[in-house]
N, C-alpha and C positions, 0 to 999 in steps of 0.2 A: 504494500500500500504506500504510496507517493503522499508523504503530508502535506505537500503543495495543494495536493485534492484532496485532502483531509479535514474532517470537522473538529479542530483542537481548538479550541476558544485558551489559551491558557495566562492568568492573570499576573503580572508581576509584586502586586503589592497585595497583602492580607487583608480580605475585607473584614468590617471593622465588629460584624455581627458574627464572625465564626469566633466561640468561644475556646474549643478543644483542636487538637493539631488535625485529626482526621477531618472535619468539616473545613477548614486551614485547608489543605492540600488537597480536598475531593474540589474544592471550587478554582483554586490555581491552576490544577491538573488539569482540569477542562472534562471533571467526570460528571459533574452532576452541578444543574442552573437551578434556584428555588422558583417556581410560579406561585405559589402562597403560602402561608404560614405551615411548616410543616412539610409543604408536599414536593415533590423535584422531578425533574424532569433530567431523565439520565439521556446524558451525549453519549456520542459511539464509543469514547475511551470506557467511559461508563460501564455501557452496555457491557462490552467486551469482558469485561471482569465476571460480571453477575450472570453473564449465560456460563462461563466456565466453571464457575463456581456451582450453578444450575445443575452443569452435567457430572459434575463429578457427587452432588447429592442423590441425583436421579441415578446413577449408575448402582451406587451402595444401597440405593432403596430395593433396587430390580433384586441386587443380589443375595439383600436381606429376605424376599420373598413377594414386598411389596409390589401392589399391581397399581399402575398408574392411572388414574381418572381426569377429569377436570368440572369443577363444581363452579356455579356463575358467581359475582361477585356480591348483590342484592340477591337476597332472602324474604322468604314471608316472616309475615310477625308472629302468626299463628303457630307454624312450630317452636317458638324458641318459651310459645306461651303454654306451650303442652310440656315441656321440660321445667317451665318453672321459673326462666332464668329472665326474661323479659324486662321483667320490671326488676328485679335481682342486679343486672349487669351494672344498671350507671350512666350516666352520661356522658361517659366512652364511646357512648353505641349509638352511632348515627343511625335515626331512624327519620323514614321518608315515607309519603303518602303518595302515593298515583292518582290518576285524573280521575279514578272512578273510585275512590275513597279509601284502599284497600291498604292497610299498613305493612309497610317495607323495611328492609334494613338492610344498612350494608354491611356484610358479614365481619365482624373482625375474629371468626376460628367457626367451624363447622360441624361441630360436634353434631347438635340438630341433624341437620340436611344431611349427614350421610348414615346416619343413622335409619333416618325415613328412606332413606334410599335402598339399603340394607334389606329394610324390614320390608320394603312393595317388591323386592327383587329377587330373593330367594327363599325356597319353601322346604328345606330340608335341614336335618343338622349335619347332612354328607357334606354340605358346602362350607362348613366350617372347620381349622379356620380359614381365615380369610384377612389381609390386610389391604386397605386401600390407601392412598395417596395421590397430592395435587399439586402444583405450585403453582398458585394466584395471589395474588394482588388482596392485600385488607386494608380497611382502616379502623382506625383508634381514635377519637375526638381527642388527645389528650390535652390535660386544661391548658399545659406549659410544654409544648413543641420547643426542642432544642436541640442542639448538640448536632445538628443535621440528621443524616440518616440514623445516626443512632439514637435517636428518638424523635420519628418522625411521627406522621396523622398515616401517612400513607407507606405499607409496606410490604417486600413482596414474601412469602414464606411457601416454605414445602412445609403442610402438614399429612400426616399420615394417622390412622384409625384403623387398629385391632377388632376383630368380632371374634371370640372364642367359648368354646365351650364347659368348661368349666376352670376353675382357679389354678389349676397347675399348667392347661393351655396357654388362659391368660398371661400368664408370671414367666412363661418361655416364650411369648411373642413380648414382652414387657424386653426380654435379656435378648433378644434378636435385634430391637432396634436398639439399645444401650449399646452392641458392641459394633452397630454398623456406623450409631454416630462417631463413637472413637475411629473407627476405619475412615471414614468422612473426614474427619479433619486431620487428621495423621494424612494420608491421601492428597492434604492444601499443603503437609509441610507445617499443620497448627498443633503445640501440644495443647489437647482439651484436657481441664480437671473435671470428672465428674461430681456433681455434691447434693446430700440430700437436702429436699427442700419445700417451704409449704407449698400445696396445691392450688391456694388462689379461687377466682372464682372459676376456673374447670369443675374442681373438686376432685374426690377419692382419697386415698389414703396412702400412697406411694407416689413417691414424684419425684426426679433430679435436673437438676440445672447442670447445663455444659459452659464451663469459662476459659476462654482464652485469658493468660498470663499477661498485662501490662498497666505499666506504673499508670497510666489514667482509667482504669478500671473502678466503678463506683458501689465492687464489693471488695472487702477485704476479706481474705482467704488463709487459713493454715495448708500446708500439705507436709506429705513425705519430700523432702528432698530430692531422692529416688524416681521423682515423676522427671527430674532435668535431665536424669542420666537414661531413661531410655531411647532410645535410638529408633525415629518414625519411622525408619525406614525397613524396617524390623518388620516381617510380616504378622511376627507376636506381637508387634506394640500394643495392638488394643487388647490383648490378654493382660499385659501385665501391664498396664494404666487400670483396669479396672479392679484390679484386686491392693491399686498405693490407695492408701488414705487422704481424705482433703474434705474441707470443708470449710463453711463461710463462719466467721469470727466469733456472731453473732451465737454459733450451735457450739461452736468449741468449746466457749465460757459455759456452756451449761451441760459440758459434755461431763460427766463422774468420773474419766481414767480416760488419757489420750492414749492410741496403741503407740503410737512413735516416739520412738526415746528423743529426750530432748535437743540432742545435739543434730538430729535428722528433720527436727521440725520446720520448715521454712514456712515463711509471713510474706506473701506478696497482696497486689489488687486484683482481680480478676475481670473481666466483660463478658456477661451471658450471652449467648450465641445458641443456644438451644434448651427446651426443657421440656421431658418426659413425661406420660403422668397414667398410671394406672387407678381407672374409677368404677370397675367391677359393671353394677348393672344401672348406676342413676341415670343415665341417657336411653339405655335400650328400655330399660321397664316405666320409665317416663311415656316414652312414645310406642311402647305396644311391641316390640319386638320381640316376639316369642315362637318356638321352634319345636314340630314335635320329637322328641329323645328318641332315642337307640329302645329306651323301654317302653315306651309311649307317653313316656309322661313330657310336661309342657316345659321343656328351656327356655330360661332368660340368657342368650349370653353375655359373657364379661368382656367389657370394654378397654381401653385406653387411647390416649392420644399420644402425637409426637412431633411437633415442633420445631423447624429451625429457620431462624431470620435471618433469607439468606441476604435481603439489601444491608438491613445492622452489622452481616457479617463482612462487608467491604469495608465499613470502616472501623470494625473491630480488627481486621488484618492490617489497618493503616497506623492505627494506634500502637500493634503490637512492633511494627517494621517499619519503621521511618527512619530517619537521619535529619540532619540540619541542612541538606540540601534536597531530599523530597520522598517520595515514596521509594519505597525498597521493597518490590513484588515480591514473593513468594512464586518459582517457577510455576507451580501446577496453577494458579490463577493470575499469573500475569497477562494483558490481554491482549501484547508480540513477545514473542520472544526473543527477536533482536531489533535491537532501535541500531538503523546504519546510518551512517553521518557521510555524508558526502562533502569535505570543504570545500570543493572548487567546482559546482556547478556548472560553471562558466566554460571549464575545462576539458575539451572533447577526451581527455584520456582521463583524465580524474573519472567522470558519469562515466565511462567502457567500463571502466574496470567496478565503479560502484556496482552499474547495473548487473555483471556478470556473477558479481559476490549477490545481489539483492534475487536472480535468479535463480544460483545453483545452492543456494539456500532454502526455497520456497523449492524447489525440487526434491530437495532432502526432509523436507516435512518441516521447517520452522515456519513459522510467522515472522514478517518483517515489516516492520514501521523504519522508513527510509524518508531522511529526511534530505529533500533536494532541492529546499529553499534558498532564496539569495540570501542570505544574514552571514552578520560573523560568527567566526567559529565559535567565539565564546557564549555567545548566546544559542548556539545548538548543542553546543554542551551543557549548557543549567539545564535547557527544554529538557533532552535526556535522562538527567539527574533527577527532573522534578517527577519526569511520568515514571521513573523508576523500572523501566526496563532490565530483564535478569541480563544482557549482556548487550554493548555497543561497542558494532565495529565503525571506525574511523577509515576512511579513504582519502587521504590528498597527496600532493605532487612528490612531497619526499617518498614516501611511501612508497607511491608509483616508481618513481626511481628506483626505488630500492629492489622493488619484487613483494614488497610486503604493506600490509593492511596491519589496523592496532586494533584489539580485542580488549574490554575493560568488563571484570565482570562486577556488576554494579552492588552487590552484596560488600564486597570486599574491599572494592577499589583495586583489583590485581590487574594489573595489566602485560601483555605481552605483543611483540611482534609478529607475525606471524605470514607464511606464505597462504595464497587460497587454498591452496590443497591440504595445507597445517590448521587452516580455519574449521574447514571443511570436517574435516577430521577428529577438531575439540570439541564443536558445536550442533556438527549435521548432522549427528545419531538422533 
């Protein structure tokens, strides 16, 4: 992709309403423009992030078991009044009226609706179980919209919905999606701490919160130390993340005997990015979903849900990976993976040799953000720095001379020279 023909809006000075670094650098970046209080409108850098991020959720869900659906984004009133929850939720809960009087809502979680959907849909307990999942679009009225995406009105999630046949079903579809979210963000390159935690207005009786690690996290967290030292890349990581200890500050203090000896105890912040929740039968036996048994007698199945914000999770990865000169992706949701810098545009052998490197890259399977703008070099160098591409290669006339291109991989700041073929080689697997 040519940034010449590219939609990068990106801003030099800090607008003066981004409070935290990730709203900071999503609106420099040229990822996300607000159109009103809360709500934003994601540009293509944007975009690029949150479909990747998209598909590496939807993959772990497939291979959890989950089956993909898509549920609208406005809801009747009338089911959320046969659950109970209606007048329950709050004025969180946009609710709207249609031309012929009929009460609406725009869903902010779906419990309801797929529930009803469950129970008009299947007539046996052969079909159990069964897990569904979505990813759309909610909103939240919240009173105080801030921090940008990480606490917006409007946001997108993958929710997914358990239907099981009795409590030991339930409790292993509960541990199928706990260890796919660990695979999930192990998967981004994110270590998640899992922690127990209240249910909230879902309800039920089991529930965990998933937190990405970083000093502007607005929970404070105990863990094992032991969570730093596993290694994501570990096909076991998510075994052995679920069985370190962690929790939020708040359960510690009232915890009787912490299992981790003190010196293993580490104190960080954490940013929730997902949460769990096992609720047995209050939404199926609310809205009539019943089955007949194996013996003929009548099933309620047991429920849960499962949660994860995947727009909050773009700027919970900015938060966690940044620097003083701009975002620092995380390979698996960076959204090129090489930003190429052309300095001499002007220069018929400079562009030959950019575009053959911008080619025989995109041939080897990378993505390239090529930038073959007129500017000075040092302002395609911040650009670079700012959108935090995992590697930039540099093309100009010494180079050219020389037989060689410069490779910087943006994590680290390492740099090296390199022939196309040595490029090729580091980056084009």
């Amino acid at each position: 992709m040519r940034l010449s023909r590219y939609f990068l809006p990106l801003l030099k000075e800090t607008p003066a309403t981004a409070e935290i670094v990730s709203h900071q650098l999503m609106l420099r970046a040229g990822l996300v423009r607000q159109v009103a209080a809360g709500i934003y409108a994601w540009l293509p850098l944007g975009l690029k992030v949150l479909q990747r991020i998209t598909d590496i959720v939807r993959r772990e869900q497939e291979r959890a078991g989950a089956v993909e659906m898509l549920m609208p984004t406005i809801q009747p009133a009338e089911l959320w009044r046969e659950s109970g929850r209606y007048d329950a939720y709050g004025p969180e809960m946009l609710r709207l009226t249609d031309r012929r009087g009929r009460e609406l809502l725009y869903g902010p979680t779906n419990e309801e609706m797929v529930t009803a959907i469950v129970r008009d849909g299947i007539r046996s307990y052969r079909e159990l179980p069964l897990t569904l999942f979505h990813v759309q679009w909610k909103f939240r009225d919240e009173i105080r919209p801030r921090f940008g995406v990480m606490r917006g009105r409007e946001f997108l999630m993958k929710d997914a919905y358990s239907f099981d046949l009795d409590e030991a079903g339930a409790r292993a579809s509960y541990e199928a999606q706990f260890l796919a979210y660990l695979r999930t963000f192990a998967a981004m390159g994110l270590r998640a701490l899992p922690v127990r935690a209240p249910t909230g207005p879902i309800g039920g009786e089991l529930s965990h919160e998933f937190h990405i690690l970083a000093d502007t996290g607005e929970s404070e967290l105990f863990y094992d130390a032991a969570i730093d030292e596993v290694d994501l890349a570990d096909p076991d990581a998510p075994q052995r993340l679920r069985g370190l200890y962690a929790m939020e500050a708040e359960e510690h203090a009232r915890a009787a005997r912490c299992p981790v000896p003190a010196e293993r105890l580490a104190r960080r912040r954490g940013i929730e990015v997902g949460h769990i929740f096992f609720f047995g039968t209050k939404y199926s036996a609310a809205l009539g979903l019943a089955l007949p048994g194996p013996d003929g007698r009548t099933i309620t199945p047991l429920c849960g849900s499962y949660g994860i914000g995947l727009s909050r999770l773009v700027g919970a990865i900015i938060e966690a990976s940044h620097d003083s000169a701009g975002i620092v992706w995380p390979d698996a949701v960076a959204p090129f993976d090489v930003g190429l810098v052309n300095l001499r545009p002007d220069d018929p052998v400079c562009t030959a040799l950019a575009d053959e490197v911008e080619r025989r890259l995109t041939a080897a399977g990378r993505s390239v953000l090529h930038d073959d703008r007129d500017l000075r070099a040092g302002e395609k160098f911040a650009s670079m720095d700012l959108i935090g591409l995992p590697w930039m290669v540099t093309v100009g006339p010494k180079g050219v001379a020389a037989g060689v291109v410069e490779l910087k991989r943006r994590a680290t700041g390492e740099r090296h020279e390199l022939s196309v073929e040595s490029l090729l080689a580091r980056i084009g697997a």
